[in-house]
N, C-alpha and C positions, 0 to 999 in steps of 0.2 A: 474823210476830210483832207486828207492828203491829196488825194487824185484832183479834187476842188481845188487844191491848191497848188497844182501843181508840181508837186514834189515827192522825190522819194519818199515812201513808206516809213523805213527805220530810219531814216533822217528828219525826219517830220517829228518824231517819237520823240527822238534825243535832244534836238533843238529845245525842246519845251521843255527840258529837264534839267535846268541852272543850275542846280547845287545838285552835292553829290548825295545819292541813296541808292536804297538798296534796288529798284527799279532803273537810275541808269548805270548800274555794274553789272544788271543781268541780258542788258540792251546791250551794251558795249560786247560782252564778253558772247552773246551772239552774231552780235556781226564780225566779231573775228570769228568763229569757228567753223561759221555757214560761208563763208568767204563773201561774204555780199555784195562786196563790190566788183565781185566778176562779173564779166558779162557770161551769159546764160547762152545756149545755142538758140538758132529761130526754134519758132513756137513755144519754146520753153518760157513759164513766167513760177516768180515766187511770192512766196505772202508772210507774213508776220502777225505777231498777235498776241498779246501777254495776259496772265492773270492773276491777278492778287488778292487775296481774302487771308481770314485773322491771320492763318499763324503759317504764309507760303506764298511764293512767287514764285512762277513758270514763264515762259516765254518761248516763242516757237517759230522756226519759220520752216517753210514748208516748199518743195520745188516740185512742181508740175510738167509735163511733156505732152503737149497736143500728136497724137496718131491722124495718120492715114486717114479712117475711117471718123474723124473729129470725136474720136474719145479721147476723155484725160486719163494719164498714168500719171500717179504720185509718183514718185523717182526718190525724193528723201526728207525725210521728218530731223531736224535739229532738236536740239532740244534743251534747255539751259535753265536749273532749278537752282534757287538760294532756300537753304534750310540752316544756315548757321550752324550746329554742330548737329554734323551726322554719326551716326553710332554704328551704323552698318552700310555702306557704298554699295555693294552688289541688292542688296532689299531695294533701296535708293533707287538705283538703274534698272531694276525687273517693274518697281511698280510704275515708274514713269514710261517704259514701255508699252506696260499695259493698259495702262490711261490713253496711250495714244490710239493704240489699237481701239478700246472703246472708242474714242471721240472720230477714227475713224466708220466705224461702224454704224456710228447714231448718224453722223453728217452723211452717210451715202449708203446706207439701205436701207430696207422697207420698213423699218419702226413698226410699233408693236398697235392694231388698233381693237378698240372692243367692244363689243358687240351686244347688249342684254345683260352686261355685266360679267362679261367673260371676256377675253383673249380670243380674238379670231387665229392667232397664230399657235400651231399646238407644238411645235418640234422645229427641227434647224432646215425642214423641206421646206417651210413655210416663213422662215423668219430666218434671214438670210445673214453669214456671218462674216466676217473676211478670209476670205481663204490664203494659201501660203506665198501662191505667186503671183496677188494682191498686193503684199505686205511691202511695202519700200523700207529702204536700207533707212538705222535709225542710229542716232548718235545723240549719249544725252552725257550732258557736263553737266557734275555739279559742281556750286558754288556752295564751300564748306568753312566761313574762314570761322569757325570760333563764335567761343563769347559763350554768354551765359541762358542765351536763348536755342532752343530746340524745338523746327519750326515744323509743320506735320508734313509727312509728302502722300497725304491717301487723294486730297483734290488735286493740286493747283495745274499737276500736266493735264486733263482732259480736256477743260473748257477752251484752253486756246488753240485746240486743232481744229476746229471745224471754222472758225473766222481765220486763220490764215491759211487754209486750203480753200476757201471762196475768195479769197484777195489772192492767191496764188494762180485760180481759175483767169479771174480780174485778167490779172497780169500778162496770161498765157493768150488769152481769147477773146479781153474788153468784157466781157458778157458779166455780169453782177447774178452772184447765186441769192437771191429773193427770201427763200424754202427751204427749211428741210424735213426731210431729206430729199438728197437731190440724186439723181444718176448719173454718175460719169461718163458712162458710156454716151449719152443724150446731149451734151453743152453744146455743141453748135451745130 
């Protein structure tokens, strides 16, 4: 809706968010940390993308770099979670990690299909995982401030990585990711 209208992404987001909650503290405090208002070198484009369900909100933006050979490199994952009072920071920041890594994973390789009722993929030869210098640099801030709520962090980082690395594709190359999973290597 944004690109239809012309306008920045995370400004698009916040504009529509009048009063204050816990969705525009976790917008705001992303576009500080992702510095978003910088400009990006050529080919480089980023994407944004939040998620909220019962008891957790995530928000991501995501920066991309078009190569030589028109593949994308991820370059860096944000990452900005409100859980009201956390009990443990390092569990906090390991499993939002890992969420991204998954949500990396599902948005851009081979998924899992099945066949007679079985798994065509039997092992990691076949069902392909992110390997280490794949992995772009990842920075995740939580938003901790208190209160009497204690909000879950096992979903809310996964689901917004894969729409803000297809809006950061967007960004980088015009081209709208459709599908997934998609190839990186393959976008233009």
């Amino acid at each position: 809706m944004a690109a239809a209208a012309g306008k920045d992404p995370l400004a698009f987001r916040l504009d529509m968010l009048t009063k204050e909650s816990d969705t525009k503290r976790v917008l705001t405090k992303l576009k500080e940390v992702s510095n978003w208002d910088r400009p990006l070198p050529k080919g480089w484009g980023r994407g944004v993308a939040q998620y909220e369900f019962f008891a957790g909100l995530c928000a991501n933006v995501i920066e991309v770099s078009t190569k030589k050979d028109g593949s994308i490199k991820i370059e860096k994952v944000y990452s900005v979670i409100d859980l009201g009072t956390v009990v443990n920071p390092d569990m906090v920041r390991a499993q939002t990690e890992g969420a991204i890594v998954m949500g990396i994973i599902a948005a851009t390789k081979d998924g899992i299909v099945f066949e007679k009722g079985r798994s065509v993929q039997t092992n990691f030869h076949n069902n392909r995982m992110l390997r280490i210098n794949e992995m772009p640099a990842v920075e995740v801030h939580i938003l901790a401030e208190g209160g009497s709520v204690i909000k879950g962090v096992g979903e809310p980082g996964l689901p917004p990585v894969a729409p803000a690395l297809a809006n950061a594709v967007f960004a980088a190359t015009g081209k709208r990711i459709r599908k997934l999973p998609f190839d990186l290597a393959k976008i233009s």
